[in-house]
C-alpha atoms as one frame of an Amber mdcrd trajectory, in Angstrom:
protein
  -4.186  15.685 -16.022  -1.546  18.250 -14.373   0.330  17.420 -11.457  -1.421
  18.518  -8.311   0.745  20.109  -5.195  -1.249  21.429  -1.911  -0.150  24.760
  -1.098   1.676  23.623   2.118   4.189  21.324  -0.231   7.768  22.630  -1.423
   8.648  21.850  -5.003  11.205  23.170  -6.332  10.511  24.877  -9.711  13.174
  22.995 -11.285  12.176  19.855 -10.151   9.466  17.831 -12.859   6.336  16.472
 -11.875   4.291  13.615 -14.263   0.638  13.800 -14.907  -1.507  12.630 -12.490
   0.679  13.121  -9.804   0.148  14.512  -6.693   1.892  16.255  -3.904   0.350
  16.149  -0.251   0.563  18.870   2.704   4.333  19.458   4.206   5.943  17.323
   1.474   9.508  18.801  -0.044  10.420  17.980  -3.300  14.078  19.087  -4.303
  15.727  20.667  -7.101  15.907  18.417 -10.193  13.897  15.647  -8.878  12.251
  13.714 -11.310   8.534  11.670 -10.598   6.603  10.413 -13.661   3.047   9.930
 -13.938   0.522   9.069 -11.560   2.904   9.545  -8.045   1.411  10.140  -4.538
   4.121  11.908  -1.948   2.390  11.916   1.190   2.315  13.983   3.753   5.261
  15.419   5.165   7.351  13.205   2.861  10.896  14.033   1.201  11.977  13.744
  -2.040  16.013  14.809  -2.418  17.855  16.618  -4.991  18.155  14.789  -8.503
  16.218  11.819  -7.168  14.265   9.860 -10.180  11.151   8.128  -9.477   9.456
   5.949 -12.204   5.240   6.506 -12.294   2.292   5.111 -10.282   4.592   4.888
  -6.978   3.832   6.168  -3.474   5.495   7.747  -0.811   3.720   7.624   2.251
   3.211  10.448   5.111   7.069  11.244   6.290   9.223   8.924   3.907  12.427
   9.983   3.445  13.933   9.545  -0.254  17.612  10.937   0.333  19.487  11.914
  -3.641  20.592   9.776  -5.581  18.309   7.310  -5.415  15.933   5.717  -7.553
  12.883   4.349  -7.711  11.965   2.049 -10.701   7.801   1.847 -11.753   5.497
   0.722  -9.215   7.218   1.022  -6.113   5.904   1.758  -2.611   8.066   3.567
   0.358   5.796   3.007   3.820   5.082   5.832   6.021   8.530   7.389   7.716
  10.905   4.688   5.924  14.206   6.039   4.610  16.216   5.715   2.539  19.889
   6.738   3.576  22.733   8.542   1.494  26.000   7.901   3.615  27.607   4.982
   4.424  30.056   6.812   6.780  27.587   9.686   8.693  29.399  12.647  10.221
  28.764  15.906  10.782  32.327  16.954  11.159  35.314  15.744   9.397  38.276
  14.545  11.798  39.617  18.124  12.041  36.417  18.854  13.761  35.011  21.140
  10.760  31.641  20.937   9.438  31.302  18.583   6.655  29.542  19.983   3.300
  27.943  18.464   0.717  31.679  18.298  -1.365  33.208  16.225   1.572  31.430
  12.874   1.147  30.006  11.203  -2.142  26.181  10.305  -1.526  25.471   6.961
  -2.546  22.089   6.018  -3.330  19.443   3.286  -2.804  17.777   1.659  -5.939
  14.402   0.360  -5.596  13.633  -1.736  -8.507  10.184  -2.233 -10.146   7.345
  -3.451  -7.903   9.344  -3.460  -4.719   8.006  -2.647  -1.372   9.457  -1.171
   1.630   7.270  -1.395   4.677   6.309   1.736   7.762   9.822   2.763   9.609
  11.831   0.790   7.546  15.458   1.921   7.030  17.640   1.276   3.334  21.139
   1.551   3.928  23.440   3.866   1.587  24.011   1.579  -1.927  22.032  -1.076
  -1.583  19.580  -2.483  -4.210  16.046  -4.080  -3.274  15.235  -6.369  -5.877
  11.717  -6.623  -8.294   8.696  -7.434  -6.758  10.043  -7.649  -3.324   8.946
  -6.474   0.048  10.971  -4.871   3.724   9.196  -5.713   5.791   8.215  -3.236
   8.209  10.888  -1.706  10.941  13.171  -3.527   8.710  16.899  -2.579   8.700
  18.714  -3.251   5.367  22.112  -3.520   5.039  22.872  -5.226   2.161  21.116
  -5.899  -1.583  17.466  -7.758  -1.448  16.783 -10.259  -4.330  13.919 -10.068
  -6.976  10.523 -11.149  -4.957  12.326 -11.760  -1.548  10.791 -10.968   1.522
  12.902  -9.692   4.372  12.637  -8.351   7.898  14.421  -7.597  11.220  17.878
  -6.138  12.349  19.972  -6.711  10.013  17.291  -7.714   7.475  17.442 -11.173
   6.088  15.010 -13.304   3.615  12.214 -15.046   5.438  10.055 -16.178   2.582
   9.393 -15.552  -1.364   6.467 -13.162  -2.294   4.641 -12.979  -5.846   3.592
  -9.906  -7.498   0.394  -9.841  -5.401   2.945  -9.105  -2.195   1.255 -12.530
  -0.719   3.881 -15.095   0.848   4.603 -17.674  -1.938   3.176 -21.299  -1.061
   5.902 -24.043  -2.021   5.136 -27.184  -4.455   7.887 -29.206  -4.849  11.205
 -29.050  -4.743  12.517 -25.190  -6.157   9.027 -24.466  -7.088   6.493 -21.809
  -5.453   3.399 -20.416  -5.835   0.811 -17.568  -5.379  -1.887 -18.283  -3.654
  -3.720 -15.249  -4.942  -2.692 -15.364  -8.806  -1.940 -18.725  -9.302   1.332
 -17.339 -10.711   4.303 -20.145 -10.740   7.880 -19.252  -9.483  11.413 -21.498
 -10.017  13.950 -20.914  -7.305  17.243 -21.284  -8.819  20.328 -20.397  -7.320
  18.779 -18.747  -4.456  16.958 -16.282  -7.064  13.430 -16.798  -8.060  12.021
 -15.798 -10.942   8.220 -16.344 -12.744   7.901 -19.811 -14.756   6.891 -17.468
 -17.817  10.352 -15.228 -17.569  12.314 -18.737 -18.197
Protein backbone atom coordinates (compact mmCIF):
# COMPACT_ATOMS: atom_id res chain seq x y z
CA UNK A 1 0.00 0.00 0.00
CA UNK A 2 1.41 3.63 -1.03
CA UNK A 3 2.05 6.17 1.39
CA UNK A 4 -0.94 8.41 1.88
CA UNK A 5 -0.42 12.46 2.38
CA UNK A 6 -3.72 14.82 2.73
CA UNK A 7 -3.46 17.58 0.45
CA UNK A 8 -2.95 20.17 3.28
CA UNK A 9 0.56 18.23 4.30
CA UNK A 10 4.12 19.45 2.98
CA UNK A 11 6.45 16.70 1.89
CA UNK A 12 9.14 17.41 0.37
CA UNK A 13 9.66 15.45 -2.90
CA UNK A 14 12.94 14.37 -1.82
CA UNK A 15 11.97 13.21 1.32
CA UNK A 16 10.85 9.03 1.34
CA UNK A 17 7.78 7.80 2.65
CA UNK A 18 7.24 3.70 3.62
CA UNK A 19 4.16 1.83 2.72
CA UNK A 20 1.39 2.19 4.72
CA UNK A 21 2.24 5.36 5.93
CA UNK A 22 0.33 8.21 6.30
CA UNK A 23 0.58 11.92 6.45
CA UNK A 24 -2.27 14.01 8.25
CA UNK A 25 -3.61 17.73 7.49
CA UNK A 26 -0.86 20.69 8.19
CA UNK A 27 1.96 18.18 8.77
CA UNK A 28 5.62 19.24 7.14
CA UNK A 29 7.86 16.72 6.25
CA UNK A 30 11.44 18.01 5.21
CA UNK A 31 13.87 17.37 2.61
CA UNK A 32 15.55 13.95 2.94
CA UNK A 33 13.54 12.71 5.75
CA UNK A 34 13.27 9.21 5.95
CA UNK A 35 9.86 7.20 7.63
CA UNK A 36 9.50 3.45 6.90
CA UNK A 37 6.44 1.55 6.77
CA UNK A 38 3.30 1.89 8.45
CA UNK A 39 3.99 5.76 10.13
CA UNK A 40 1.16 8.11 11.26
CA UNK A 41 2.35 12.07 11.40
CA UNK A 42 -0.48 13.75 12.82
CA UNK A 43 -1.83 16.72 12.38
CA UNK A 44 0.10 19.72 12.22
CA UNK A 45 3.19 17.69 13.15
CA UNK A 46 6.97 18.29 11.98
CA UNK A 47 9.29 16.13 10.68
CA UNK A 48 12.97 18.03 10.03
CA UNK A 49 15.45 17.75 7.37
CA UNK A 50 17.36 14.28 7.15
CA UNK A 51 15.44 12.98 10.14
CA UNK A 52 15.12 8.91 10.03
CA UNK A 53 12.23 7.29 11.52
CA UNK A 54 12.05 3.42 11.77
CA UNK A 55 8.20 1.93 10.78
CA UNK A 56 4.89 1.54 12.67
CA UNK A 57 5.67 4.86 14.82
CA UNK A 58 3.42 7.86 15.46
CA UNK A 59 3.66 11.36 15.68
CA UNK A 60 0.84 12.89 17.16
CA UNK A 61 -1.12 16.30 16.18
CA UNK A 62 1.80 19.16 16.55
CA UNK A 63 5.00 17.04 17.53
CA UNK A 64 7.97 18.53 16.75
CA UNK A 65 10.87 16.12 15.38
CA UNK A 66 13.80 18.77 14.92
CA UNK A 67 16.98 17.02 12.25
CA UNK A 68 19.02 14.91 13.19
CA UNK A 69 17.19 12.84 15.11
CA UNK A 70 16.09 9.44 15.09
CA UNK A 71 13.56 7.39 15.83
CA UNK A 72 14.21 3.57 16.14
CA UNK A 73 10.88 0.98 15.30
CA UNK A 74 7.91 1.39 17.30
CA UNK A 75 8.19 4.59 18.84
CA UNK A 76 5.50 7.09 19.88
CA UNK A 77 6.04 11.14 20.12
CA UNK A 78 2.66 12.55 22.13
CA UNK A 79 0.78 15.37 20.78
CA UNK A 80 3.04 18.85 20.72
CA UNK A 81 6.25 17.07 22.36
CA UNK A 82 9.60 18.11 20.90
CA UNK A 83 12.30 17.19 20.33
CA UNK A 84 15.09 19.99 20.41
CA UNK A 85 18.28 20.49 18.12
CA UNK A 86 20.47 23.09 20.13
CA UNK A 87 21.97 22.86 23.21
CA UNK A 88 23.01 26.57 23.14
CA UNK A 89 19.65 28.49 21.41
CA UNK A 90 20.31 31.90 19.89
CA UNK A 91 19.11 33.74 17.34
CA UNK A 92 22.06 36.01 17.04
CA UNK A 93 25.63 35.26 17.50
CA UNK A 94 27.50 37.66 20.09
CA UNK A 95 28.17 40.23 17.32
CA UNK A 96 24.49 40.61 17.23
CA UNK A 97 24.13 38.94 13.58
CA UNK A 98 21.63 36.47 12.70
CA UNK A 99 22.73 33.02 13.22
CA UNK A 100 22.31 30.49 10.10
CA UNK A 101 22.08 27.11 9.88
CA UNK A 102 26.33 26.96 9.37
CA UNK A 103 26.80 28.74 12.81
CA UNK A 104 25.77 25.98 15.24
CA UNK A 105 26.01 22.05 14.80
CA UNK A 106 22.40 20.51 15.45
CA UNK A 107 22.58 17.73 17.69
CA UNK A 108 19.95 15.29 17.71
CA UNK A 109 17.67 13.21 20.00
CA UNK A 110 17.62 9.33 19.58
CA UNK A 111 14.58 7.55 20.48
CA UNK A 112 15.31 3.96 20.67
CA UNK A 113 12.91 1.07 19.86
CA UNK A 114 9.58 0.99 21.73
CA UNK A 115 10.12 4.21 23.61
CA UNK A 116 7.46 6.61 24.50
CA UNK A 117 7.38 10.23 24.95
CA UNK A 118 4.20 11.53 26.47
CA UNK A 119 1.70 15.09 25.30
CA UNK A 120 4.02 18.43 25.77
CA UNK A 121 6.92 16.67 26.61
CA UNK A 122 10.28 18.33 25.79
CA UNK A 123 13.82 16.09 24.67
CA UNK A 124 16.72 18.10 25.14
CA UNK A 125 19.46 18.45 22.22
CA UNK A 126 21.68 14.85 22.41
CA UNK A 127 20.07 12.94 24.62
CA UNK A 128 19.08 9.24 24.19
CA UNK A 129 15.69 7.70 25.63
CA UNK A 130 16.29 4.22 26.14
CA UNK A 131 14.10 0.84 24.71
CA UNK A 132 10.84 0.36 25.86
CA UNK A 133 10.71 3.39 27.96
CA UNK A 134 8.21 6.10 28.58
CA UNK A 135 8.38 10.53 29.35
CA UNK A 136 6.04 10.94 30.93
CA UNK A 137 3.87 13.64 29.96
CA UNK A 138 5.01 17.58 30.37
CA UNK A 139 8.20 15.88 31.02
CA UNK A 140 11.47 17.87 30.63
CA UNK A 141 14.54 15.74 29.69
CA UNK A 142 17.79 16.73 30.13
CA UNK A 143 19.85 13.99 30.18
CA UNK A 144 19.84 10.10 28.62
CA UNK A 145 16.71 7.76 29.86
CA UNK A 146 17.55 4.02 30.42
CA UNK A 147 15.99 0.96 28.57
CA UNK A 148 12.24 0.56 30.15
CA UNK A 149 12.58 3.55 32.63
CA UNK A 150 9.85 5.66 33.37
CA UNK A 151 10.47 9.33 33.99
CA UNK A 152 8.64 12.58 34.64
CA UNK A 153 8.84 16.20 35.92
CA UNK A 154 11.34 19.20 35.65
CA UNK A 155 14.25 17.99 35.16
CA UNK A 156 12.96 14.47 34.40
CA UNK A 157 14.08 11.70 36.64
CA UNK A 158 13.13 7.75 36.90
CA UNK A 159 10.08 7.11 39.01
CA UNK A 160 9.41 3.49 38.25
CA UNK A 161 10.32 0.56 35.61
CA UNK A 162 7.74 -0.11 32.78
CA UNK A 163 7.48 -3.44 30.58
CA UNK A 164 6.81 -3.54 27.00
CA UNK A 165 3.06 -3.21 27.67
CA UNK A 166 4.00 0.63 28.99
CA UNK A 167 2.30 -0.70 32.47
CA UNK A 168 4.37 0.23 35.75
CA UNK A 169 6.46 -2.91 36.58
CA UNK A 170 5.27 -4.68 39.95
CA UNK A 171 8.47 -5.71 42.09
CA UNK A 172 9.14 -9.48 43.42
CA UNK A 173 12.05 -9.70 45.24
CA UNK A 174 14.99 -8.19 45.53
CA UNK A 175 16.27 -6.75 41.67
CA UNK A 176 13.39 -8.50 40.19
CA UNK A 177 10.10 -6.92 38.49
CA UNK A 178 7.28 -7.75 36.76
CA UNK A 179 4.39 -6.99 34.29
CA UNK A 180 1.34 -7.15 35.48
CA UNK A 181 -0.18 -7.31 32.04
CA UNK A 182 2.31 -9.87 30.26
CA UNK A 183 3.61 -11.67 32.94
CA UNK A 184 6.98 -10.70 31.40
CA UNK A 185 10.03 -10.96 34.10
CA UNK A 186 12.66 -8.10 34.39
CA UNK A 187 16.36 -8.22 36.42
CA UNK A 188 17.50 -4.84 37.61
CA UNK A 189 21.14 -4.84 37.51
CA UNK A 190 23.23 -2.01 37.88
CA UNK A 191 20.47 0.38 37.78
CA UNK A 192 19.56 -1.06 34.14
CA UNK A 193 16.82 -3.51 33.67
CA UNK A 194 16.58 -5.75 31.17
CA UNK A 195 13.92 -8.93 30.28
CA UNK A 196 14.87 -12.37 32.15
CA UNK A 197 14.89 -13.89 28.47
CA UNK A 198 17.65 -11.15 27.08
CA UNK A 199 20.12 -12.63 29.96
Amino acid sequence: MEARIMPSADVDERAQLGEGTTIWHLAQVREHAKLGRNCIVGRGAYVGTGVEIGDNCKLQNYALVYEPAKLEDGVFIGPAAVLTNDIYPRSIDPSGKLKRGDDWEAKGVTVREGAAVGARAVIVAGVTVGRWAMVAAGAVVTKDVPDFALVAGVPARRIKWVGKAGVPLEETGPDRWRCPRTGAEYMEKDGTLSEVSEQ
